[in-house]
ZANU-37532 format. One line per 10 residues: number of its first residue (from 0); for each residue x, y, z of C-alpha. Coordinates in steps of 0.25 Angstrom, whole numbers, padded with zeros to 4 digits. Layout:
NUM	X,Y,Z | ... $
//
This chain:
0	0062,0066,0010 | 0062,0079,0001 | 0047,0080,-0008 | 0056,0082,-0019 | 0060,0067,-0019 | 0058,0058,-0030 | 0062,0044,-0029 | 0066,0039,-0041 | 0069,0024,-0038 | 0054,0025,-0036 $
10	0051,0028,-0051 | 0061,0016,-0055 | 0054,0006,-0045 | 0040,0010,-0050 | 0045,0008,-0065 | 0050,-0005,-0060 | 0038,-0010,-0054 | 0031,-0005,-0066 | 0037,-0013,-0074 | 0038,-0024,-0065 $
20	0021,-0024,-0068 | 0023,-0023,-0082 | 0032,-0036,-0084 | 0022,-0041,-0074 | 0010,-0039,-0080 | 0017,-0043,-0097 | 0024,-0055,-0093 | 0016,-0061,-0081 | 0000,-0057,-0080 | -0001,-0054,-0095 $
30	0000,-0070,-0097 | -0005,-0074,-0083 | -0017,-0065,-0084 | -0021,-0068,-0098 | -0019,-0056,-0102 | -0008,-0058,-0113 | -0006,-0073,-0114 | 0003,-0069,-0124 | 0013,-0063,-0114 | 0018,-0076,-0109 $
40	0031,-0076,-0103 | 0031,-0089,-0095 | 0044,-0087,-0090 | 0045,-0074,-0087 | 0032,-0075,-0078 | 0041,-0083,-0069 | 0047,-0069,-0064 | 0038,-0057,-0069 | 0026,-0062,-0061 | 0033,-0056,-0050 $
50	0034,-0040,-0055 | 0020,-0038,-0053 | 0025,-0034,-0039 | 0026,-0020,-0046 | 0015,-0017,-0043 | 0019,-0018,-0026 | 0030,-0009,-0029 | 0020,0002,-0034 | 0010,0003,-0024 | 0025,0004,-0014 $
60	0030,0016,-0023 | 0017,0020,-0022 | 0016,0022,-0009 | 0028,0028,-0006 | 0027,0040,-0016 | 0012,0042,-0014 | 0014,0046,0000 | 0028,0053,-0003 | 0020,0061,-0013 | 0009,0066,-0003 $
70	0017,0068,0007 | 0014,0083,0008 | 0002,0083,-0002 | -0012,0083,0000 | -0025,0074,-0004 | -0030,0082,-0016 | -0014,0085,-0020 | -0014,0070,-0020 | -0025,0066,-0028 | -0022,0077,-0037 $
80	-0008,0071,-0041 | -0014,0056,-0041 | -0024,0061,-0051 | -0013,0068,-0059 | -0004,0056,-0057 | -0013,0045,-0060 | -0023,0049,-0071 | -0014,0053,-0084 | -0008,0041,-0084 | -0018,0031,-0081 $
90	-0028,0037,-0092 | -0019,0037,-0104 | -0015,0023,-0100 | -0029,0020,-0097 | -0034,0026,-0112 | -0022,0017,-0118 | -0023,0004,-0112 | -0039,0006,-0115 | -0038,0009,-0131 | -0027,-0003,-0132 $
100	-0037,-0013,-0126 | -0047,-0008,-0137 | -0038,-0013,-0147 | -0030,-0024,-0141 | -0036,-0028,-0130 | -0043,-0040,-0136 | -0049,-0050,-0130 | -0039,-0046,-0117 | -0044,-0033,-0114 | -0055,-0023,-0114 $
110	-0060,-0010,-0109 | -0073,-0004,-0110 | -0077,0010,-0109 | -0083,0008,-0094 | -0070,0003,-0088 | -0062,0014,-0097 | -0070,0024,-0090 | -0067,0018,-0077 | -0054,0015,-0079 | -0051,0031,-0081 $
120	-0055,0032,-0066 | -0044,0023,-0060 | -0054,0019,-0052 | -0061,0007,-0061 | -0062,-0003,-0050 | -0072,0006,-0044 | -0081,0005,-0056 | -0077,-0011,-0056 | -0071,-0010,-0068 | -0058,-0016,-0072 $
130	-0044,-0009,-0075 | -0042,-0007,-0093 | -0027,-0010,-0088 | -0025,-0021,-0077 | -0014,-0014,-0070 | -0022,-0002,-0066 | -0028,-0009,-0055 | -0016,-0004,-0046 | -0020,0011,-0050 | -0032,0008,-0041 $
140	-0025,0002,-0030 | -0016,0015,-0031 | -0028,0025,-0031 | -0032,0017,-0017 | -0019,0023,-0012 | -0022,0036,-0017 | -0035,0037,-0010 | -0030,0033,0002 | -0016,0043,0000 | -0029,0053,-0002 $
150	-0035,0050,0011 | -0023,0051,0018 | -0019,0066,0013 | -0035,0069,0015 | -0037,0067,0030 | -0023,0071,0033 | -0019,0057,0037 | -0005,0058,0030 | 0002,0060,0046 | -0003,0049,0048 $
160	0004,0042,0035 | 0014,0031,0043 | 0002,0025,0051 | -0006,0024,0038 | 0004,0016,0031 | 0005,0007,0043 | -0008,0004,0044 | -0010,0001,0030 | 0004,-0009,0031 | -0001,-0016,0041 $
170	-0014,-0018,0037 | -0011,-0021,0022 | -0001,-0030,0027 | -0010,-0038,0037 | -0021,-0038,0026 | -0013,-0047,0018 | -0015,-0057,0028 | -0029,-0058,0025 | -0040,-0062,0015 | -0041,-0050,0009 $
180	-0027,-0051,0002 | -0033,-0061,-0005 | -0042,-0054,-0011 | -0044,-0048,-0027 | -0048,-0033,-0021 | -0033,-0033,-0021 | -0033,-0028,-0036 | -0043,-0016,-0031 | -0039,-0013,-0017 | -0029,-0008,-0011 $
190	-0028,-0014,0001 | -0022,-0024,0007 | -0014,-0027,-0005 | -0008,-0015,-0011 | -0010,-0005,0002 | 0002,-0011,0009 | 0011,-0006,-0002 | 0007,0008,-0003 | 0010,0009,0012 | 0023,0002,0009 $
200	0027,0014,0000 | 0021,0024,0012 | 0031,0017,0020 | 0042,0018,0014 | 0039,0034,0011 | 0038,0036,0025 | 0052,0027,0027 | 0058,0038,0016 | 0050,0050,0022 | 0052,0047,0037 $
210	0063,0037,0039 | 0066,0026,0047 | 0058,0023,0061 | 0053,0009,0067 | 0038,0013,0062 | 0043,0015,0048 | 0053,0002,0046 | 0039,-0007,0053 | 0031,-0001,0042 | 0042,-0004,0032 $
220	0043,-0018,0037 | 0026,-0019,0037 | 0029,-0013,0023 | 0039,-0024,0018 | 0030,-0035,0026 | 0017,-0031,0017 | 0026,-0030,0005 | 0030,-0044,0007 | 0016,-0050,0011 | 0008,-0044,0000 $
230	0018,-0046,-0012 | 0021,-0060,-0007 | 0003,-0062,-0005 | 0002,-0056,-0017 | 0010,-0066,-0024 | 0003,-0077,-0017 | -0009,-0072,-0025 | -0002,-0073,-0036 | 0001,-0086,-0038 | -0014,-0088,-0035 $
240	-0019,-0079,-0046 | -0009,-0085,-0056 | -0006,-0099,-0051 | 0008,-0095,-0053 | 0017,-0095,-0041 | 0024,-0082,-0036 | 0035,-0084,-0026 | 0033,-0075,-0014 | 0049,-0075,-0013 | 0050,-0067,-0025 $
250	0039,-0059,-0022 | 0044,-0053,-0007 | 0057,-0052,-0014 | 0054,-0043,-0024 | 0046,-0034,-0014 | 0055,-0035,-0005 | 0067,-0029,-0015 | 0057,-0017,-0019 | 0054,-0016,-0004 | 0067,-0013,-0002 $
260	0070,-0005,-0014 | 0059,0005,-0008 | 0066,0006,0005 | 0078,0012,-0003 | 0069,0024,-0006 | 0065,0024,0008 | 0077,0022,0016 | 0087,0030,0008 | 0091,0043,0002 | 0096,0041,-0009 $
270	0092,0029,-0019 | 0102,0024,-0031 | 0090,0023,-0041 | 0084,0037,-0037 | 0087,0039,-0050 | 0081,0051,-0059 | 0078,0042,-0072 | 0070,0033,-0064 | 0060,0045,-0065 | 0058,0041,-0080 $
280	0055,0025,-0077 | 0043,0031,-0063 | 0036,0041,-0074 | 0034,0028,-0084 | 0028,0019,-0071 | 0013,0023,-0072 | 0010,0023,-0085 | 0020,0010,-0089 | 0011,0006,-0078 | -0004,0009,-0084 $
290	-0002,0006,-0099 | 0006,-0008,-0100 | -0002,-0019,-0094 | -0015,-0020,-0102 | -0008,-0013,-0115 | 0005,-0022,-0115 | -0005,-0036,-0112 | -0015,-0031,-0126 | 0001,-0029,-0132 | 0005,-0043,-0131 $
300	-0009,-0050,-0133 | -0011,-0042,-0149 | 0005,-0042,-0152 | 0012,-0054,-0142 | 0016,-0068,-0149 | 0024,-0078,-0141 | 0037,-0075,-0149 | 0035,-0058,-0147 | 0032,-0058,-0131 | 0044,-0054,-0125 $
310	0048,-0044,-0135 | 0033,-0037,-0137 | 0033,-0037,-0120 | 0046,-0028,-0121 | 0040,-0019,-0132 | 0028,-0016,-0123 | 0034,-0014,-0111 | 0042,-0003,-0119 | 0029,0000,-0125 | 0023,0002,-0111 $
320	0034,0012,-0108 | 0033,0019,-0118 | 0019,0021,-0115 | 0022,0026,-0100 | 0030,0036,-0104 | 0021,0041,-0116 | 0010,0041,-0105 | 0020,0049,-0095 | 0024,0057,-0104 | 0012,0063,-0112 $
330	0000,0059,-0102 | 0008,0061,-0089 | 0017,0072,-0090 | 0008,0080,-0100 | -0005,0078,-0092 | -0002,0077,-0077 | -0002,0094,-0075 | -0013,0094,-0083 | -0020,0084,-0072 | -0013,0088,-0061 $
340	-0020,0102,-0065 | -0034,0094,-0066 | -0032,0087,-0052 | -0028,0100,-0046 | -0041,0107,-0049 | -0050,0095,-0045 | -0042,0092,-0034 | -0035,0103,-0030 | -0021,0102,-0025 | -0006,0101,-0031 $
350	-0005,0089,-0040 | 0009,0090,-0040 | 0017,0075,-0037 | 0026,0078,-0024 | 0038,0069,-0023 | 0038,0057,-0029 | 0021,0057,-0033 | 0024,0051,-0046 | 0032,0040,-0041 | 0021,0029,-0037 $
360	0016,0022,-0049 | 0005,0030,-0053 $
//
């Protein structure tokens, strides 16, 4: 596989999982959460409670390009690109979503100067405090991966990357037998719930990288196994959480078409949607990601009437767009050398992204 490579069906299924989250979040759990009780689309619940599986699809894509990425880089080059990456981005949308909620958050929302200042870390769970966007909590799910990325490149245990990704299969998978996939820590810890999911993206880089051999079709088929077990557990819980039913059919389905989708990418050459404009949907993914949840919501509770729903739900999707590629285009592009440059220094390294680095979510 040349380093040059860049997937660009990879950019359209992130876009599509993005937006996936963002109907998700504005038709389903801005209602069913209490939210927006103004975002009441009864009917349309009946389908758009399923797109929250997005968010499976990230931490898949994530995987894959993460280790793609690192293939030939070290653990300070790796940090320094995740800072560089990560942070731009996510403090203009943080800045954003924070002065809206002074003026429209109401009685909805709040923020305070505390969980501000511990929300610019990424790392507010450690200091118990609570995300000023809801949708952040997978930014800390995706740092966990990071660290443990880090510790692989540190100790120089990359050689043994297959056997690692085994081991976290299996074990994710048998963990979701037991009492601790039950358990809320799921929204703070990576393991077993989300862990599975990255190694599934490992797998199918190693399938791309390496070929076909049994070990790597049994780890493709422990993949699909987790895949289906967690997707269809989590919608068990929910049908508990909102005492509305999910069908597990539809649930493995849906995975399963995105599962197969991704074996495209790992099993063939050439893809039809490699296509180059497919870039222009990927660079809107992490910031259309960061800015529409809590923003959109405080939208529709000052300005939403039942008569205007539909229509002001369109105009701030396109709203939300427009604010991703604002961000992408005068946070990220202007300000990323100018990190990359900090990063370097404190970290030391090259900050530059190898192939596909920019493709995950964040």
């Amino acid at each position: 596989m040349s380093t040059n490579t860049r997937f660009y069906e990879i950019d359209l299924l992130r876009f599509i999982s993005a937006f996936f989250v963002v109907v998700f979040h504005y038709t389903y759990t801005g209602y069913m959460e209490g939210f927006s009780t103004i975002a009441n689309f009864e009917s349309m619940r009946e389908y758009s409670r399923y797109a929250y599986m997005g968010i499976n699809f990230f931490f898949v894509i994530s995987g894959f390009v993460i280790f793609m990425s690192v293939e030939k880089g070290g653990a300070r080059q790796f940090l320094s690109s995740r800072f560089s990456r990560l942070f731009p981005a996510y403090w203009a949308a943080l800045c954003l979503t924070a002065l809206v909620t002074l003026f429209l958050g109401a009685n909805v929302f709040s923020v305070t100067p505390w969980q501000f200042i511990t929300n610019i870390t990424m790392v507010n769970e450690l200091f118990s405090e609570k995300a000023i966007d809801s949708a952040y909590w997978t930014l800390f799910i995706e740092l966990q991966f990071y660290l443990l990325v880090y510790i692989l490149l540190l100790f120089g245990l990359m050689k043994y990357f297959q056997h690692i990704i085994a081991a976290v299969l299996v074990a994710s998978l048998f963990a979701l037998y037991l009492p601790i996939a039950q358990s809320d820590g799921m929204w703070t810890e990576i393991f077993p719930h989300w862990s599975g999911y990255f190694a599934c993206g490992g797998v199918f880089y190693l399938l791309r990288r390496d070929g076909v051999d049994i070990y790597r079709l049994s780890l493709l088929v422990i993949a699909f196994l987790y895949v289906l077990k967690q997707s269809t557990l989590f919608g068990q819980l929910m049908s508990t959480w909102f005492k509305i039913e999910f069908n597990l059919y539809v649930i493995a389905i849906i995975n399963s078409i995105f599962f197969a989708s991704f074996c495209i990418t790992a099993f063939c050459k050439e893809h039809f949607l490699r296509q180059r404009w497919c870039y222009y949907l990927g660079v809107l993914t992490y910031p259309l990601y960061l800015v529409h949840q809590h923003i959109g919501y405080m939208i529709f509770n000052a300005f939403g009437t039942p008569s205007n729903m539909t229509n002001l739900v369109i105009g701030t999707i396109t709203l939300m767009l427009l604010l991703a590629w604002l961000i992408h285009r005068y946070v990220e592009v202007k300000l990323t050398k100018g990190f990359k440059r900090f990063a370097n220094n404190v970290l030391g390294g090259n900050s530059e992204a190898k192939a596909g680095g920019t493709q995950s979510i964040i």
